[in-house]
N, CA, C and O atoms as a GROMACS GRO file, in nm:
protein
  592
    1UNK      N    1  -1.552  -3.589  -0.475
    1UNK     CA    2  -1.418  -3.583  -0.420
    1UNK      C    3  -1.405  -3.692  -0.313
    1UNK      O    4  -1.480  -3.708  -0.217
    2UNK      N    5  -1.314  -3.753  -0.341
    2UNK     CA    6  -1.294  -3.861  -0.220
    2UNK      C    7  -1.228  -3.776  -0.110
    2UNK      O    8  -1.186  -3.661  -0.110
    3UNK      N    9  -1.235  -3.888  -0.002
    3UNK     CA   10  -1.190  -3.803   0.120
    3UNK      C   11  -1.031  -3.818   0.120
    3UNK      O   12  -0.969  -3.771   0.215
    4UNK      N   13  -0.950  -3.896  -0.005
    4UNK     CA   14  -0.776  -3.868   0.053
    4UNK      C   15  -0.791  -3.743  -0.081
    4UNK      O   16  -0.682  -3.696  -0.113
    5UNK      N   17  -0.878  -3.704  -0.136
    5UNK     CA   18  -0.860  -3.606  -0.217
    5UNK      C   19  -0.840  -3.480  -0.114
    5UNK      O   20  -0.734  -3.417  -0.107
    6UNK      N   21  -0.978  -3.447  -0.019
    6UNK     CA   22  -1.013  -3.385   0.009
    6UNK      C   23  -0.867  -3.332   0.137
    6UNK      O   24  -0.840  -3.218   0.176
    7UNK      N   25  -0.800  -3.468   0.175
    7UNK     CA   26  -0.694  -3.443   0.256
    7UNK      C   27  -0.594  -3.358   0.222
    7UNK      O   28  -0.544  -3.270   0.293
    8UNK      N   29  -0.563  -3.395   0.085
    8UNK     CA   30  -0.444  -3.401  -0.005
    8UNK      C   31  -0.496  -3.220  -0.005
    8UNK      O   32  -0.439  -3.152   0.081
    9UNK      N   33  -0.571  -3.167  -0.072
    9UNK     CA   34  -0.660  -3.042  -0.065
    9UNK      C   35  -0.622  -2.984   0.077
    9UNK      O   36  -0.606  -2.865   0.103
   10UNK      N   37  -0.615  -3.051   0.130
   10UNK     CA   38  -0.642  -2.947   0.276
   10UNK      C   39  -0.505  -2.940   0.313
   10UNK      O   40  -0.466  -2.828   0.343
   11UNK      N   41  -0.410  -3.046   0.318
   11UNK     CA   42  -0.295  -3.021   0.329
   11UNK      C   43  -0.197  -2.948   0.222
   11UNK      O   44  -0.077  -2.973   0.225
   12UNK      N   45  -0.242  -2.872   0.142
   12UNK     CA   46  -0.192  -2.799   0.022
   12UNK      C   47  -0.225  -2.659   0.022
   12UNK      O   48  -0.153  -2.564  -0.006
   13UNK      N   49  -0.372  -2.662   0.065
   13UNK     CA   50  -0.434  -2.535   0.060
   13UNK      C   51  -0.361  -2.413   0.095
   13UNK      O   52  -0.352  -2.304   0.038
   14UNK      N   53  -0.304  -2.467   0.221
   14UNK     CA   54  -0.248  -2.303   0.327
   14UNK      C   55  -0.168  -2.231   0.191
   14UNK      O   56  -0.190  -2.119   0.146
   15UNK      N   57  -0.061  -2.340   0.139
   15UNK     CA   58   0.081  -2.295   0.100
   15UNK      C   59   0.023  -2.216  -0.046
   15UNK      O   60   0.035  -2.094  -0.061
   16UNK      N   61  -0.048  -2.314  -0.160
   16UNK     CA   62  -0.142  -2.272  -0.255
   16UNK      C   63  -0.193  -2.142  -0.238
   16UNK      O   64  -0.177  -2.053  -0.321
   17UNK      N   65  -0.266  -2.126  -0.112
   17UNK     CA   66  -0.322  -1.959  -0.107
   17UNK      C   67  -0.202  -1.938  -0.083
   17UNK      O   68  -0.132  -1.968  -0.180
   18UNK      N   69  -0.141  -1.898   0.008
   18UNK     CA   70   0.023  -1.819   0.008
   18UNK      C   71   0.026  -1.740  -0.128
   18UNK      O   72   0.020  -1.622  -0.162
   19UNK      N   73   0.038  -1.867  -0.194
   19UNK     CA   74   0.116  -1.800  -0.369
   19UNK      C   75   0.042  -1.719  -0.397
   19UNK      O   76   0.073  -1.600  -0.399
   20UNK      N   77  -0.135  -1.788  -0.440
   20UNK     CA   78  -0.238  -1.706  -0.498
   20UNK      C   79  -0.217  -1.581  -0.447
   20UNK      O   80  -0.185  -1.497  -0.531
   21UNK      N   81  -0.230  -1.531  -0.291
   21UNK     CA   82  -0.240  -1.411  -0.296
   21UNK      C   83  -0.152  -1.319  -0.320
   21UNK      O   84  -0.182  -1.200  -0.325
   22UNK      N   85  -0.001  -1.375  -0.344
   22UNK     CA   86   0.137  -1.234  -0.389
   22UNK      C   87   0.087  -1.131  -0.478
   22UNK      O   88   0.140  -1.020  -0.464
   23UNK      N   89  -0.034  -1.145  -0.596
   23UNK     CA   90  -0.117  -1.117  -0.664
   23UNK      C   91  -0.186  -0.944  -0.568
   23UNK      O   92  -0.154  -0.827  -0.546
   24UNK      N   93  -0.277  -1.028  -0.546
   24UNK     CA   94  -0.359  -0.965  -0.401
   24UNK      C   95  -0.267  -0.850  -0.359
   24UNK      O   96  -0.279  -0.730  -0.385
   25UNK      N   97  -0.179  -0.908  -0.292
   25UNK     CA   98  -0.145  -0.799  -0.205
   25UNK      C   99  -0.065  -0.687  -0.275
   25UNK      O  100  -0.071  -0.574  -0.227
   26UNK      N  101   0.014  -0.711  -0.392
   26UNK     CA  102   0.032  -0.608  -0.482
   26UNK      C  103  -0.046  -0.533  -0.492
   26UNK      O  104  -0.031  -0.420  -0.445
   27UNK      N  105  -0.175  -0.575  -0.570
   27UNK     CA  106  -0.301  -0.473  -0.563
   27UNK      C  107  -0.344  -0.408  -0.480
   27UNK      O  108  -0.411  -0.311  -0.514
   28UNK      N  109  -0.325  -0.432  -0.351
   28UNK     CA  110  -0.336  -0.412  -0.206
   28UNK      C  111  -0.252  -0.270  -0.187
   28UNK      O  112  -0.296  -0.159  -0.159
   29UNK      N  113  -0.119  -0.309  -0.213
   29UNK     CA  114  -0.017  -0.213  -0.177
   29UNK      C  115  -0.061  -0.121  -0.312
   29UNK      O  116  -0.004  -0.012  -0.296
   30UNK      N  117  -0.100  -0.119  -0.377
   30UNK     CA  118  -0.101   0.004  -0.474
   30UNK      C  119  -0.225   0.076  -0.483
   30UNK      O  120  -0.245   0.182  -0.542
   31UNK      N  121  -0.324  -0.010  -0.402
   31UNK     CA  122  -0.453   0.058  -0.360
   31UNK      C  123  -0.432   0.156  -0.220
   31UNK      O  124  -0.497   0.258  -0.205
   32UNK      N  125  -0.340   0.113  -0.133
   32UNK     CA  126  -0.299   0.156  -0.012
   32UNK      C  127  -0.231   0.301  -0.051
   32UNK      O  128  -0.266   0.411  -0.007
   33UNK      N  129  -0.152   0.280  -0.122
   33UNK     CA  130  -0.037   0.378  -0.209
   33UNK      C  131  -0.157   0.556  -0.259
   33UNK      O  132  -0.154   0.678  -0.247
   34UNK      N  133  -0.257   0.428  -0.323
   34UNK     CA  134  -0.378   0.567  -0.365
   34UNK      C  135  -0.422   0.657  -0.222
   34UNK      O  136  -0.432   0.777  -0.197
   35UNK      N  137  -0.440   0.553  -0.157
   35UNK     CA  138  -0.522   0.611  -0.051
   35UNK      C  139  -0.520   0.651  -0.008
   35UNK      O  140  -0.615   0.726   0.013
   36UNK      N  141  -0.343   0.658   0.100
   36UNK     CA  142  -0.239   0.740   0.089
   36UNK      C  143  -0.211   0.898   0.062
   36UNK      O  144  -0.204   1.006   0.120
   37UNK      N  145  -0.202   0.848  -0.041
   37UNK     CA  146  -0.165   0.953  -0.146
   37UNK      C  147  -0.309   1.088  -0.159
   37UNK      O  148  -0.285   1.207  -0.142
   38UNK      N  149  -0.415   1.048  -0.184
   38UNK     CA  150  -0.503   1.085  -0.174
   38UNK      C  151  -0.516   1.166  -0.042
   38UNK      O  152  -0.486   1.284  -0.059
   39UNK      N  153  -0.558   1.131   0.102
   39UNK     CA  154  -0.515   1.188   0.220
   39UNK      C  155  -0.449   1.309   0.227
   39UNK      O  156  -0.499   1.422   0.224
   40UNK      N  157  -0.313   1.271   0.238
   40UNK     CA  158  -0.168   1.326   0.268
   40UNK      C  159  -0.244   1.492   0.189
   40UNK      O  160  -0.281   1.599   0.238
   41UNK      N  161  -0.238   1.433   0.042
   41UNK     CA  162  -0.256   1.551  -0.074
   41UNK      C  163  -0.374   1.652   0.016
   41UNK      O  164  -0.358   1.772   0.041
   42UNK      N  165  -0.474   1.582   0.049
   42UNK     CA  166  -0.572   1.651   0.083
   42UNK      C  167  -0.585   1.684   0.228
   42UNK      O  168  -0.633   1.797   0.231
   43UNK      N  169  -0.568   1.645   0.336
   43UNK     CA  170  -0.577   1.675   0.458
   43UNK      C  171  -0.446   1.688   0.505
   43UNK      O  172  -0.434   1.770   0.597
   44UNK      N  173  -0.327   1.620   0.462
   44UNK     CA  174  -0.188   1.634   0.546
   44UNK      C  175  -0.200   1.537   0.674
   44UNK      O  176  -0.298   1.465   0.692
   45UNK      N  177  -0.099   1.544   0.753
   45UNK     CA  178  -0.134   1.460   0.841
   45UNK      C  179  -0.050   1.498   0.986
   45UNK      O  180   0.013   1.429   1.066
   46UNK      N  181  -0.081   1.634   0.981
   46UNK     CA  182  -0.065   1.676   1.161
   46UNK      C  183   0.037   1.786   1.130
   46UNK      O  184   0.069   1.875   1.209
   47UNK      N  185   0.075   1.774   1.030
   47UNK     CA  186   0.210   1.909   1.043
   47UNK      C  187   0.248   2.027   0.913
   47UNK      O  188   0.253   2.001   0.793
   48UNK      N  189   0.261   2.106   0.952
   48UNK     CA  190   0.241   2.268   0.919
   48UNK      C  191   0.372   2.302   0.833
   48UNK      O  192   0.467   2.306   0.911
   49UNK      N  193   0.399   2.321   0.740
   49UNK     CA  194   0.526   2.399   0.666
   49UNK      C  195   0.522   2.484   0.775
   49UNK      O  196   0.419   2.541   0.813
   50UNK      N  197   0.707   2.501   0.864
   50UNK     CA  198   0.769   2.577   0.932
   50UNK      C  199   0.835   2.699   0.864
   50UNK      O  200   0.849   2.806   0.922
   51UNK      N  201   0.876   2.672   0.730
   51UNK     CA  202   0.990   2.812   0.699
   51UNK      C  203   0.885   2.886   0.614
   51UNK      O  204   0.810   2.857   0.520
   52UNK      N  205   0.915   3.012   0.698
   52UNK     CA  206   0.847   3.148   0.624
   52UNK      C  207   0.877   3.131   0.497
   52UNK      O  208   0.769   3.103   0.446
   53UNK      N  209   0.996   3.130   0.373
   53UNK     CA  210   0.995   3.164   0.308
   53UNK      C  211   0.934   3.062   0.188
   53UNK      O  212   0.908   3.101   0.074
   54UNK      N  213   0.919   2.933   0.233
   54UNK     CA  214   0.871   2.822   0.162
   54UNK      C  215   0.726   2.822   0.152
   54UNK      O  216   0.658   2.784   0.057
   55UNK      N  217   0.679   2.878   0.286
   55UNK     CA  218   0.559   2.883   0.268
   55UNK      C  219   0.450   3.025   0.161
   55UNK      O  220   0.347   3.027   0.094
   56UNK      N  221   0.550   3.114   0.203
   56UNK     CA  222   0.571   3.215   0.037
   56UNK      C  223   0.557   3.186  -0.072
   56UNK      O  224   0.475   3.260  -0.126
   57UNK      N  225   0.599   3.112  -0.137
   57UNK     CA  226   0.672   3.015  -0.227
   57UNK      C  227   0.580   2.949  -0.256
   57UNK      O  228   0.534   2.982  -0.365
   58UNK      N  229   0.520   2.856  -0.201
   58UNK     CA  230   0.397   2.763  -0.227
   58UNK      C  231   0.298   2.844  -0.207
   58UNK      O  232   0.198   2.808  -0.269
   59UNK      N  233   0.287   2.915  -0.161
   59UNK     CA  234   0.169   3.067  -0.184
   59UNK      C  235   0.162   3.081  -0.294
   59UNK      O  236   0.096   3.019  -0.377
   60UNK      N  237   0.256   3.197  -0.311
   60UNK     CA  238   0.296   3.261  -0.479
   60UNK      C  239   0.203   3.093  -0.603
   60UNK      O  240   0.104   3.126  -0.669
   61UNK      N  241   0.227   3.020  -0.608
   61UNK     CA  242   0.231   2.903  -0.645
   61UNK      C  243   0.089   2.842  -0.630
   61UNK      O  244   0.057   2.752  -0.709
   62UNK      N  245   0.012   2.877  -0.548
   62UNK     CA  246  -0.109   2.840  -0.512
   62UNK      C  247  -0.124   2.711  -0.431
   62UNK      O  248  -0.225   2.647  -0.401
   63UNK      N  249  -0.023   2.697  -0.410
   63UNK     CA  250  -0.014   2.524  -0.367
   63UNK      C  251  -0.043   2.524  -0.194
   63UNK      O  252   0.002   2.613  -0.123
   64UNK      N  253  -0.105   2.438  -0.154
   64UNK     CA  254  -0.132   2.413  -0.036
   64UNK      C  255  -0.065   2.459   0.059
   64UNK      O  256   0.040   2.398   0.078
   65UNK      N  257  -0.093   2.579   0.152
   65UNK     CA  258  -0.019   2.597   0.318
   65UNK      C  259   0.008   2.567   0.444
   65UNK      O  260   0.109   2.558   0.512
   66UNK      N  261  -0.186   2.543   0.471
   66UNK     CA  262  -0.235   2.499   0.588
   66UNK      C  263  -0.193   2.390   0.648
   66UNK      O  264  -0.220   2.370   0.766
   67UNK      N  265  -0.101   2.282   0.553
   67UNK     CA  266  -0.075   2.187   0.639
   67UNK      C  267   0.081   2.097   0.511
   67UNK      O  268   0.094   2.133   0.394
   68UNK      N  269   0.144   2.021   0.558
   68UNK     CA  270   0.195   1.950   0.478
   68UNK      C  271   0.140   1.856   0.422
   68UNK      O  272   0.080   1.774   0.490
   69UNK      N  273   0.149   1.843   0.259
   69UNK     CA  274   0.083   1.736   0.209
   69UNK      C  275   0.224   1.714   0.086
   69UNK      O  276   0.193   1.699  -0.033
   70UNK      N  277   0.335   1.713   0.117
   70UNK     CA  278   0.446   1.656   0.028
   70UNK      C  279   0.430   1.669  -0.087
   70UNK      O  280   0.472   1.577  -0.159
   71UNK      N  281   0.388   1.746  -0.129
   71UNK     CA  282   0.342   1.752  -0.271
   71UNK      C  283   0.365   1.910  -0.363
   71UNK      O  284   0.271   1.989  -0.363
   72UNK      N  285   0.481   1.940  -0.430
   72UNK     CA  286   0.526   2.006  -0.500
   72UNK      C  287   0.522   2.023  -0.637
   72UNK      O  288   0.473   2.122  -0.691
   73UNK      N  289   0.576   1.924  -0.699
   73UNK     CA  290   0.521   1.888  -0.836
   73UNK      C  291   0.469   1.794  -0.849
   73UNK      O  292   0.416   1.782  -0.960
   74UNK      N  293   0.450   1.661  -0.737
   74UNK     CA  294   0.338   1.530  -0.781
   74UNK      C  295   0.436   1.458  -0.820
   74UNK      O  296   0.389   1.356  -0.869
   75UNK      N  297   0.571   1.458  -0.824
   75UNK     CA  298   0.637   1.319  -0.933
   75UNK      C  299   0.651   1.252  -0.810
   75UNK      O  300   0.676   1.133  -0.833
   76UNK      N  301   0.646   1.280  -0.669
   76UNK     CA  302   0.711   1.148  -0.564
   76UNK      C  303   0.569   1.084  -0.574
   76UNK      O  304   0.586   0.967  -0.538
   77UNK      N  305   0.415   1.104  -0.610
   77UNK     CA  306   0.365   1.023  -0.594
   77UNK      C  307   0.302   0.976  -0.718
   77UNK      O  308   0.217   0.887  -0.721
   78UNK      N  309   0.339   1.027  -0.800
   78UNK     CA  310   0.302   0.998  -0.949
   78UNK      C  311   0.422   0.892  -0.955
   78UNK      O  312   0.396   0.826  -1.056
   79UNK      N  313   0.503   0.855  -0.916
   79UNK     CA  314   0.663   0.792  -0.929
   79UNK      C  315   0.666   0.654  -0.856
   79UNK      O  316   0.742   0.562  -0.888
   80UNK      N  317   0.551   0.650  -0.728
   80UNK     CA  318   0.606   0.560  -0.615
   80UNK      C  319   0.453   0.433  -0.649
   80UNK      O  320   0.340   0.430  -0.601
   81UNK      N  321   0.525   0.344  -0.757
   81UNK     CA  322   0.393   0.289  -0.770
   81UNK      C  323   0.468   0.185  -0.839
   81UNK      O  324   0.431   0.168  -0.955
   82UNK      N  325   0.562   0.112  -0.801
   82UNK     CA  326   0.629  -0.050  -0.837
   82UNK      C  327   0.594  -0.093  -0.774
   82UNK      O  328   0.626  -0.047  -0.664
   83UNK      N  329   0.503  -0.212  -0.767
   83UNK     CA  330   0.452  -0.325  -0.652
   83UNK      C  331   0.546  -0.424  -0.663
   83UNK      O  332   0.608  -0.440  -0.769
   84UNK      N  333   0.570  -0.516  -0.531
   84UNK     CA  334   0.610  -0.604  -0.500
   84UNK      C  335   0.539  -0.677  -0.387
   84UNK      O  336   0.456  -0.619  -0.317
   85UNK      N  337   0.587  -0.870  -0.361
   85UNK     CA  338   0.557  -0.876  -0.275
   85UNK      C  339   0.680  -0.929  -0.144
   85UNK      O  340   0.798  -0.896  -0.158
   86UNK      N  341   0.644  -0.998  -0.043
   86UNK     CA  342   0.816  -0.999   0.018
   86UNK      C  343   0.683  -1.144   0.131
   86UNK      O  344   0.589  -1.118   0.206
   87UNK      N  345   0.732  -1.261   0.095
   87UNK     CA  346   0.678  -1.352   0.172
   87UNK      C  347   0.796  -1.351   0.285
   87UNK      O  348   0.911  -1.306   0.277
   88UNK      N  349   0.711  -1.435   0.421
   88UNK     CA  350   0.794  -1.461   0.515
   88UNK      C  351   0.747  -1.537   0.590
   88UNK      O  352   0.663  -1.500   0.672
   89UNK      N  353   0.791  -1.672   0.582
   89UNK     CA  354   0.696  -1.789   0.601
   89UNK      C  355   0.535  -1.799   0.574
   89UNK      O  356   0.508  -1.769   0.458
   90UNK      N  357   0.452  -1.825   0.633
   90UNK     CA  358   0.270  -1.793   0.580
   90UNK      C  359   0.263  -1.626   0.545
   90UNK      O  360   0.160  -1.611   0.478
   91UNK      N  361   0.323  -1.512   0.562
   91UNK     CA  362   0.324  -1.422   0.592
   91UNK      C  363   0.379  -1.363   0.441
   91UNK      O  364   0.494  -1.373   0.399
   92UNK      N  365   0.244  -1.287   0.359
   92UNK     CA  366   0.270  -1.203   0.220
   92UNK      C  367   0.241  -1.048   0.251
   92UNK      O  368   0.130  -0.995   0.247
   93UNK      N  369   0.350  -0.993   0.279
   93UNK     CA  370   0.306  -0.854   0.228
   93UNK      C  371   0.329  -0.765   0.134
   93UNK      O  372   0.446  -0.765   0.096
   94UNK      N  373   0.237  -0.666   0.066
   94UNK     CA  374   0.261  -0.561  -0.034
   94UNK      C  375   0.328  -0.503  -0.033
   94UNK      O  376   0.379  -0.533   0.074
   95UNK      N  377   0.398  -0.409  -0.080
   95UNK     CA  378   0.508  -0.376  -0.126
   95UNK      C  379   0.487  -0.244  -0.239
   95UNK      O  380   0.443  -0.270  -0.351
   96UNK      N  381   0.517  -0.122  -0.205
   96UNK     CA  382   0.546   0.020  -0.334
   96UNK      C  383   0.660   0.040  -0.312
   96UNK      O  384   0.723   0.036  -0.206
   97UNK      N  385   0.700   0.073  -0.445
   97UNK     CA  386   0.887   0.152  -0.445
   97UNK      C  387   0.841   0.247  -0.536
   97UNK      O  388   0.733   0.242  -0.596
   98UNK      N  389   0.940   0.350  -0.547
   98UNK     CA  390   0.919   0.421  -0.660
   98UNK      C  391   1.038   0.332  -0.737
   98UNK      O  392   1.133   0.261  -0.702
   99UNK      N  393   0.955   0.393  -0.903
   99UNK     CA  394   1.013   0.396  -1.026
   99UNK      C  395   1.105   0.440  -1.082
   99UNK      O  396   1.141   0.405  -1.194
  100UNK      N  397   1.160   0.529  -1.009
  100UNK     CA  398   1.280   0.588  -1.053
  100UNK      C  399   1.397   0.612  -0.946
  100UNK      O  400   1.383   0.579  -0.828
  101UNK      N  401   1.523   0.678  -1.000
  101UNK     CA  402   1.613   0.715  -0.885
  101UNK      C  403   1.527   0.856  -0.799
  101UNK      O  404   1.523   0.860  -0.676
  102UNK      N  405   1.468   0.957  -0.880
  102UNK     CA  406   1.435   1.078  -0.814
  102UNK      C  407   1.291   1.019  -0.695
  102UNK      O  408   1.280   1.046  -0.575
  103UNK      N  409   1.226   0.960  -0.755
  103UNK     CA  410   1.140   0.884  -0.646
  103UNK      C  411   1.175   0.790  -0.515
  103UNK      O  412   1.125   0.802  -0.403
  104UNK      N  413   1.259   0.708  -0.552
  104UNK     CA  414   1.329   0.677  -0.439
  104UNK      C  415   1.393   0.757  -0.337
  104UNK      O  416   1.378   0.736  -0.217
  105UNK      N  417   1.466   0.850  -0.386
  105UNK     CA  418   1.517   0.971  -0.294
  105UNK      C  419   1.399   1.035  -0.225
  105UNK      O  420   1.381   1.027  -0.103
  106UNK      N  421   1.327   1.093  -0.303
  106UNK     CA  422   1.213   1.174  -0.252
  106UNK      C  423   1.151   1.077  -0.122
  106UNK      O  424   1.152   1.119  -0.006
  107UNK      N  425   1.102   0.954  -0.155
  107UNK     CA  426   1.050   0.891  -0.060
  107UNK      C  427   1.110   0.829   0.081
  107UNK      O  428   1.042   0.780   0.171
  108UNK      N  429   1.305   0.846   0.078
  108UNK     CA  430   1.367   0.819   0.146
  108UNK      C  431   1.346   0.980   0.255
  108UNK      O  432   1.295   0.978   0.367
  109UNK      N  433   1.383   1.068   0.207
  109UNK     CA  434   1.395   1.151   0.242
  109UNK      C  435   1.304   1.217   0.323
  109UNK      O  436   1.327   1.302   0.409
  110UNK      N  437   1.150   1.148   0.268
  110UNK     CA  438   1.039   1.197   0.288
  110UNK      C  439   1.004   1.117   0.446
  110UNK      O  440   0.954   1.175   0.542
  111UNK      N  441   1.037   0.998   0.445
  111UNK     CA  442   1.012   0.863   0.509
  111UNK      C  443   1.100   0.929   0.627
  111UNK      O  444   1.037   0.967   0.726
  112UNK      N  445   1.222   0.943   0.626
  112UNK     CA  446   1.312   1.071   0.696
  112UNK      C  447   1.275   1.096   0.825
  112UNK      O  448   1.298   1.059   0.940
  113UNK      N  449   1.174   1.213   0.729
  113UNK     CA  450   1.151   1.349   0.801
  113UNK      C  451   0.993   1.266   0.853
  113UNK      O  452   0.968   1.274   0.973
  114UNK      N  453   0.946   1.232   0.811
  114UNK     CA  454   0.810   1.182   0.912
  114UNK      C  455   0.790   1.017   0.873
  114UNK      O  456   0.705   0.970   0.798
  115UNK      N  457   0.854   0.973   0.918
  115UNK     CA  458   0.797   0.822   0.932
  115UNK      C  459   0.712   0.742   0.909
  115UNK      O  460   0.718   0.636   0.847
  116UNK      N  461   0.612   0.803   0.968
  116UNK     CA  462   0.445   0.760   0.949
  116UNK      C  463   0.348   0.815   0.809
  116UNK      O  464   0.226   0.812   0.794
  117UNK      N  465   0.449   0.860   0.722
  117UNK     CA  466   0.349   0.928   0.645
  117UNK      C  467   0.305   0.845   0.501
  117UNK      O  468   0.214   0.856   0.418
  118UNK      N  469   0.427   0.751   0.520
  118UNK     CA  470   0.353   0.627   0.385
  118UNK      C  471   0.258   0.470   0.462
  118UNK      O  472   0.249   0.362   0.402
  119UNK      N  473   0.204   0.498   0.593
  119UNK     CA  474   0.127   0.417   0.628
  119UNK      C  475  -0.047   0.433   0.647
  119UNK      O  476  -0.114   0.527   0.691
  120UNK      N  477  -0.078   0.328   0.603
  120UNK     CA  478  -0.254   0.350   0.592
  120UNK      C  479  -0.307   0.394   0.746
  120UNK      O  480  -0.248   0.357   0.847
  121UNK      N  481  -0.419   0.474   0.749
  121UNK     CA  482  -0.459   0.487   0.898
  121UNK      C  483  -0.537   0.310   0.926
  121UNK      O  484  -0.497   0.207   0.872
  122UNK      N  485  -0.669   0.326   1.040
  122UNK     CA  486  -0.689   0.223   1.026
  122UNK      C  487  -0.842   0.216   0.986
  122UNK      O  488  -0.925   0.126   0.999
  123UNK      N  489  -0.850   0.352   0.928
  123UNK     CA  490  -0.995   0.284   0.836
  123UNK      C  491  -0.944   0.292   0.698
  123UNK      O  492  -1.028   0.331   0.617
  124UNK      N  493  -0.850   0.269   0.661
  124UNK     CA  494  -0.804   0.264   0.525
  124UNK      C  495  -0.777   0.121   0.548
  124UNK      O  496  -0.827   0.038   0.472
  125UNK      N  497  -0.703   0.086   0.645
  125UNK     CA  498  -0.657  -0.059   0.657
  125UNK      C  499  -0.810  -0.189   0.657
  125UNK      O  500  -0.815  -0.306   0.621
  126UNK      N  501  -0.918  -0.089   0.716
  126UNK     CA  502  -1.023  -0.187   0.689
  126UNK      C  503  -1.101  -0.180   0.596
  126UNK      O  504  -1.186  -0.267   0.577
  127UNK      N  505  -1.086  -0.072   0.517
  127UNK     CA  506  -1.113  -0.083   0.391
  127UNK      C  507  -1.059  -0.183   0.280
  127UNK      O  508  -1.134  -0.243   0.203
  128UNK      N  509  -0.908  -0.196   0.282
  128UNK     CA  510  -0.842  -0.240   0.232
  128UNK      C  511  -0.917  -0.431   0.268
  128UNK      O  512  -0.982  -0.503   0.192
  129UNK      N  513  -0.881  -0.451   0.378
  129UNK     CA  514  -0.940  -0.572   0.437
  129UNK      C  515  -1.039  -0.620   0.429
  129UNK      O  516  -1.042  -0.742   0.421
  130UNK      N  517  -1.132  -0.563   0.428
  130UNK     CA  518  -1.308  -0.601   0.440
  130UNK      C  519  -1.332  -0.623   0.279
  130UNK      O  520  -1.406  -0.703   0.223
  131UNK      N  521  -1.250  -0.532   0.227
  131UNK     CA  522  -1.312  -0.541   0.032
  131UNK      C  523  -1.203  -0.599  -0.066
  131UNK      O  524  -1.210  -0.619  -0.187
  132UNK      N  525  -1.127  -0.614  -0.001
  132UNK     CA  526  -1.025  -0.655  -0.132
  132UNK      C  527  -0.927  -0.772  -0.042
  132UNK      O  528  -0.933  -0.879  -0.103
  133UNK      N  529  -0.864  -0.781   0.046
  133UNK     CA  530  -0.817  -0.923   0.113
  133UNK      C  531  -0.891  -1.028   0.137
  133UNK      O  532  -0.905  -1.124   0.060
  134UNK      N  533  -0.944  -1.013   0.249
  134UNK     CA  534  -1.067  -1.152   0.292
  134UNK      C  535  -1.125  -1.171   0.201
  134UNK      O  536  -1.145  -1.293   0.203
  135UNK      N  537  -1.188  -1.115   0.079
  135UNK     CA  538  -1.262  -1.170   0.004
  135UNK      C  539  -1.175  -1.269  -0.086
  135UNK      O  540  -1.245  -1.365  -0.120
  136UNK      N  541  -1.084  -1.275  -0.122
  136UNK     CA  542  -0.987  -1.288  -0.228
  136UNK      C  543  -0.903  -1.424  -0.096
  136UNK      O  544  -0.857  -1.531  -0.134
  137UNK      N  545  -0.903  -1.388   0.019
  137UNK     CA  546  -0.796  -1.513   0.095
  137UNK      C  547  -0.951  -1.594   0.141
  137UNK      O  548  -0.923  -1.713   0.158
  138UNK      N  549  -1.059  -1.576   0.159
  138UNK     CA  550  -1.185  -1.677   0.131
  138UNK      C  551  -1.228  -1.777  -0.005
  138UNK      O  552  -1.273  -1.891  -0.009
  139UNK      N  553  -1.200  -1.700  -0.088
  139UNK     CA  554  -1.197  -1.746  -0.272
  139UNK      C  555  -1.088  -1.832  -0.274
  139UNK      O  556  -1.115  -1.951  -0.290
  140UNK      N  557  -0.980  -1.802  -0.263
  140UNK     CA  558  -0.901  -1.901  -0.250
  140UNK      C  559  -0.857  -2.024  -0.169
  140UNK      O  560  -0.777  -2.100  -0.223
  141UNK      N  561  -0.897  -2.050  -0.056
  141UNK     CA  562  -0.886  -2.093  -0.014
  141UNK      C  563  -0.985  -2.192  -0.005
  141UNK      O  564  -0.968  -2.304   0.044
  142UNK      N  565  -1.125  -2.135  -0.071
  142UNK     CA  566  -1.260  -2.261  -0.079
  142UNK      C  567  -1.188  -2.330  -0.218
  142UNK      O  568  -1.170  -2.451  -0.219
  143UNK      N  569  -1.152  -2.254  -0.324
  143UNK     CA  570  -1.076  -2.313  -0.411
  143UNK      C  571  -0.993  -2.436  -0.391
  143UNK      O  572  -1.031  -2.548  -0.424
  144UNK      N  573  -0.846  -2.403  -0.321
  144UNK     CA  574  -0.763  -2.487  -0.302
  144UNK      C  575  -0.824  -2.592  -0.220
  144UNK      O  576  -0.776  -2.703  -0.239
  145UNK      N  577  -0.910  -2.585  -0.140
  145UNK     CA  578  -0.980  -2.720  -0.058
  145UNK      C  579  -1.044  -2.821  -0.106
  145UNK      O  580  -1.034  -2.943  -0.087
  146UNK      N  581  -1.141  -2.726  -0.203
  146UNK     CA  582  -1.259  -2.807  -0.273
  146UNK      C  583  -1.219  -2.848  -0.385
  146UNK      O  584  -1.290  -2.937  -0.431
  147UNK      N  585  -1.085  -2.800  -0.481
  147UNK     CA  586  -1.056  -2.844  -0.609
  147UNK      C  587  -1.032  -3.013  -0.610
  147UNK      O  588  -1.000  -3.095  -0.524
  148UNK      N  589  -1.055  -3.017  -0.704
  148UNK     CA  590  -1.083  -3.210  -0.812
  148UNK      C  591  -0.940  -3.262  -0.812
  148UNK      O  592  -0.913  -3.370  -0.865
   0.00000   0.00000   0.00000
């Protein structure tokens, strides 16, 4: 590689990875989405079904009491799994919607009433990071530098 190669390479690289990773971070957001999802289902995340009679209800039903985990019949998270990505200058992030109109509602509604409940904690976030980003924005980027 000559060295106006190697320029030409380096001044390309940033924007080149940019693209490469819209990829990435889809996968990202739908790995996040599992992980999520997974959690919530299983531990909940700080708050208790309030109405007596709902919590009856999901009794009768066998379905989880002890805590909220949004989960009734499974279609808001069986549903919420369209990736996208949304650049903003150097800046790619992932992106879930649901698939349908009833998923979208559910997740509006859901998003609502607790805010925080479609975001990764932060050992999910370094999970996410340590094994599946940096490796993938390192790969690419020795790529776009070093390519012919």
């Amino acid at each position: 590689m000559t060295p106006e190669d190697f320029i030409s390479n380096l001044e390309n690289a940033i924007e080149k990875t940019v693209e490469d990773l819209k990829p990435t971070m889809e996968e990202a957001a739908l790995t996040a989405k599992a992980l999520i999802a997974r959690r919530v289902q299983n531990t909940g995340f700080g708050r208790r079904y309030t109405s007596r009679s709902y919590v009856k209800l999901r009794a009768a039903k066998g379905y989880e009491i002890r805590f909220v985990n949004l989960t009734y019949t499974g279609r808001m998270f069986r549903g919420w799994k369209r990736p996208g990505t949304v650049r903003t200058g150097l800046k790619v992030t992932g992106t879930v919607g649901g698939v349908d109109v009833e998923t979208i509602n559910k997740l509006k509604w859901n998003k609502s009433r607790y805010p925080q409940f479609d975001k990764v904690n932060e050992d999910e976030r370094k999970l996410l990071i340590e094994n599946l980003i940096r490796p993938r924005v390192v790969r690419s980027l020795q790529h776009n530098i070093f390519r012919k």
